[in-house]
C-alpha positions in Angstrom: -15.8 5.2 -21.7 -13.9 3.5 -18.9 -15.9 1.5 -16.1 -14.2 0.8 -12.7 -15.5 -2.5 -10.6 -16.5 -1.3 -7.0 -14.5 -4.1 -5.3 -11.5 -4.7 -6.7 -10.8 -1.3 -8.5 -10.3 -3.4 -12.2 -10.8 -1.2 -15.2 -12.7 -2.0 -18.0 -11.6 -0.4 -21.5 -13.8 -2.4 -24.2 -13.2 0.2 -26.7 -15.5 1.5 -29.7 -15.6 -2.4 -30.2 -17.3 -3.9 -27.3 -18.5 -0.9 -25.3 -19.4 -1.9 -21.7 -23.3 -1.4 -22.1 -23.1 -4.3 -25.1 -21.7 -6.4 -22.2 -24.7 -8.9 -21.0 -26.0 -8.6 -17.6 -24.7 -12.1 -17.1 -20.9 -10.7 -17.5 -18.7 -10.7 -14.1 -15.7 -9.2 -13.3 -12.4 -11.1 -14.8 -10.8 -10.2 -11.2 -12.7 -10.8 -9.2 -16.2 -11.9 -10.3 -18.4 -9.3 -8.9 -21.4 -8.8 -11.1 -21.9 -6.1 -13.4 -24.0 -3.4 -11.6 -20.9 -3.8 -9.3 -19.1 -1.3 -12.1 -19.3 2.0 -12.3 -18.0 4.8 -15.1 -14.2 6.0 -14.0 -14.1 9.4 -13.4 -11.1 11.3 -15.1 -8.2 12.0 -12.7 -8.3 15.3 -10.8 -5.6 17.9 -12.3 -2.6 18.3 -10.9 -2.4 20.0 -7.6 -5.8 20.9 -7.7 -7.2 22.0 -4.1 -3.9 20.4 -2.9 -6.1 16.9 -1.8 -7.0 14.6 -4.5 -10.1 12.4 -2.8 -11.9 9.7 -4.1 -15.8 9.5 -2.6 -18.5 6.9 -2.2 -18.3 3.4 -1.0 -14.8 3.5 0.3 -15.1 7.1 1.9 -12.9 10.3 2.1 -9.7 8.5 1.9 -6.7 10.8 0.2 -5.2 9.6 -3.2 -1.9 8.8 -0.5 -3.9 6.3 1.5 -5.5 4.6 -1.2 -2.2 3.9 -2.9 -0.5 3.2 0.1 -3.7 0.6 0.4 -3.7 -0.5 -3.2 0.0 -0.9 -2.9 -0.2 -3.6 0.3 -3.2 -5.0 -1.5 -0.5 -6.1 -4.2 2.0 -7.6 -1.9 -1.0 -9.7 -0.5 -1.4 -10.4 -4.2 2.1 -11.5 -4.5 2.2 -13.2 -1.5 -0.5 -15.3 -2.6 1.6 -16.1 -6.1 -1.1 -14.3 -7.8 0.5 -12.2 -10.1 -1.7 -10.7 -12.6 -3.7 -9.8 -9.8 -0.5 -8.1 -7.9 -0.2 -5.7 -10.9 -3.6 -4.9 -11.3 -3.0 -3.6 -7.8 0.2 -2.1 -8.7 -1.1 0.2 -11.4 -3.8 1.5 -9.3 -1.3 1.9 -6.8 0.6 4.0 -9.5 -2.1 5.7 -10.5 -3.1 7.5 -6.7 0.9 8.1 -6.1 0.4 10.1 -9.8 -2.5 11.8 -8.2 -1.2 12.6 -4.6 -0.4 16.0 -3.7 3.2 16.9 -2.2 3.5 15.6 1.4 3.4 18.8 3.6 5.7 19.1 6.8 7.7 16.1 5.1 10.3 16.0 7.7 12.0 13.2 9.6 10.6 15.0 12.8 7.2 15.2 11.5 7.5 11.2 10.4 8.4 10.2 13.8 5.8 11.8 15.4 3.5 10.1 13.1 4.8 6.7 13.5 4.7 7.0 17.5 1.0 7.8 17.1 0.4 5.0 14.9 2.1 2.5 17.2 0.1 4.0 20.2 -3.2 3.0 18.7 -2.6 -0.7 17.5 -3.3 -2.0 20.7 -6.6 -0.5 20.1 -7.1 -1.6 16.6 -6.4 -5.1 17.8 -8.8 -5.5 20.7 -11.4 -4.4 17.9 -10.2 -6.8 15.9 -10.1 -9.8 18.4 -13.8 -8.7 19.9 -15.1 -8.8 16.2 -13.5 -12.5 15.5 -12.4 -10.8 12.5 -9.1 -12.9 12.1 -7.6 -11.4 8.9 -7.8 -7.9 10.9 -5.9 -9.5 13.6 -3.3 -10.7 11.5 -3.1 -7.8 10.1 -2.6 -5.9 13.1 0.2 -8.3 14.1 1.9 -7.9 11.0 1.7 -4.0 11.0 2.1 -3.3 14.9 5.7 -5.2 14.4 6.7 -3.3 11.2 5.5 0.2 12.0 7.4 -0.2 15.7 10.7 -1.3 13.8 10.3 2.0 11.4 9.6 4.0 14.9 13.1 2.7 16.1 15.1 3.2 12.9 13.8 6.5 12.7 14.6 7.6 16.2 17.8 5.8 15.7 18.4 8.3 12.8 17.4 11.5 14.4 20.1 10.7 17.3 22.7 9.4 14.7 22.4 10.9 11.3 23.5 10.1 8.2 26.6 8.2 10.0 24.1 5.2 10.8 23.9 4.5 7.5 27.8 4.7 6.5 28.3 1.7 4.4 25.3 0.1 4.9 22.3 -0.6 2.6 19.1 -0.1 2.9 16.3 -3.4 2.4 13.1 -3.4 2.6 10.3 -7.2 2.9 8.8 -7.1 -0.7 6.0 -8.6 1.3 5.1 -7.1 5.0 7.3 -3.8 4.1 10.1 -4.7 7.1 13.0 -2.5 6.8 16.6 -4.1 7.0 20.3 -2.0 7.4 23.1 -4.1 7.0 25.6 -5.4 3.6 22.7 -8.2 2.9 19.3 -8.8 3.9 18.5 -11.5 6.4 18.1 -15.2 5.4 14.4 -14.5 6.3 12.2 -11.4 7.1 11.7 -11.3 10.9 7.8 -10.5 10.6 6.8 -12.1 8.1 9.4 -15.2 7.4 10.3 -15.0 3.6 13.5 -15.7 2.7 16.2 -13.3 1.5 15.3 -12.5 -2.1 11.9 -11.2 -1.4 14.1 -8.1 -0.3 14.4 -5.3 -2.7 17.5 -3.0 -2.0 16.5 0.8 -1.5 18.1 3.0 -4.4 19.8 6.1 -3.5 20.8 4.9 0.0 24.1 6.6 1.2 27.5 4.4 0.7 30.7 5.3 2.6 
């Protein structure tokens, strides 16, 4: 049996060979050194479809297998950020894994995206204050990072409703490796507006529309 740590989401697989309950109590996580009453046995994945919302309970709540790998998935890019890359792709498979277990999107529309992304940008200034009253510093950051990025999605995206697929007519499409800013243009730029890494931290979108 499988055991998942409560923090980080690392999976333990010991095998027939060392089982986790041969483990001493003395044993911490290899990521990132939680004890071991801090692991649990992993549930098998929900089937395919089933009930149309794949959840995961307990400690972090009733978030949807879409927000956790959306979570899991900036959780890496901190990771790489940090140059710690076995650590990035732990968070990468579990990032993997949730996308596996998401339902389809429903209303997946470019209307329907918009809207969201306006109500998201209406409630960072919210999100901050909290953050700032709490001291919490990280959140703050945070909130900087992500107010910028999701307002620069809003704009592309409106941009795109009024103009079509002629905006992107000979263009490609780049997206920050690291704070998820989203480029249109021949190259990327020498460094990513929010978050200042250079150029090669850019990954080019696939499937993008060439003239």
């Amino acid at each position: 049996m499988k055991y998942i740590c409560q923090v980080c989401g690392y999976v333990y697989d010991g095998g027939e060979e060392a089982p986790f309950d041969s483990l001493p109590e003395s044993w911490k996580c290899p990521l990132c050194g939680a004890p071991k009453g801090e692991f649990k046995p992993q549930e098998a994945a929900p089937p395919a479809g089933t009930e149309g919302k794949a959840q995961l309970e307990g400690e972090l709540g009733p978030f949807t297998a879409g927000q956790l790998a959306a979570l899991c998935s900036s959780l890496g890019r901190g990771c790489e950020k940090q140059y710690k890359a076995e650590e990035a792709g732990f968070f990468r498979e579990l990032a993997a894994w949730f996308t596996a277990a998401a339902p389809p999107a429903e209303e997946a529309s470019a209307e329907s995206l918009a809207e969201s992304l306006r109500r998201d940008v209406a409630d960072y200034p919210a999100l901050r204050a909290a953050a700032d009253a709490a001291g919490d510093r990280g959140a703050a950051r945070i909130c900087v990072w992500g107010e910028k990025v999701t307002r620069m999605l809003s704009s592309l995206l409106d941009r795109y409703l009024r103009e079509g697929e002629a905006m992107l007519e000979g263009q490609e499409i780049w997206a920050c490796s690291t704070c998820g800013f989203v480029w249109i243009g021949e190259a990327p730029p020498e460094l990513c507006p929010v978050c200042k890494v250079p150029a090669w931290k850019f990954e080019k979108a696939e499937g993008g529309v060439k003239a």
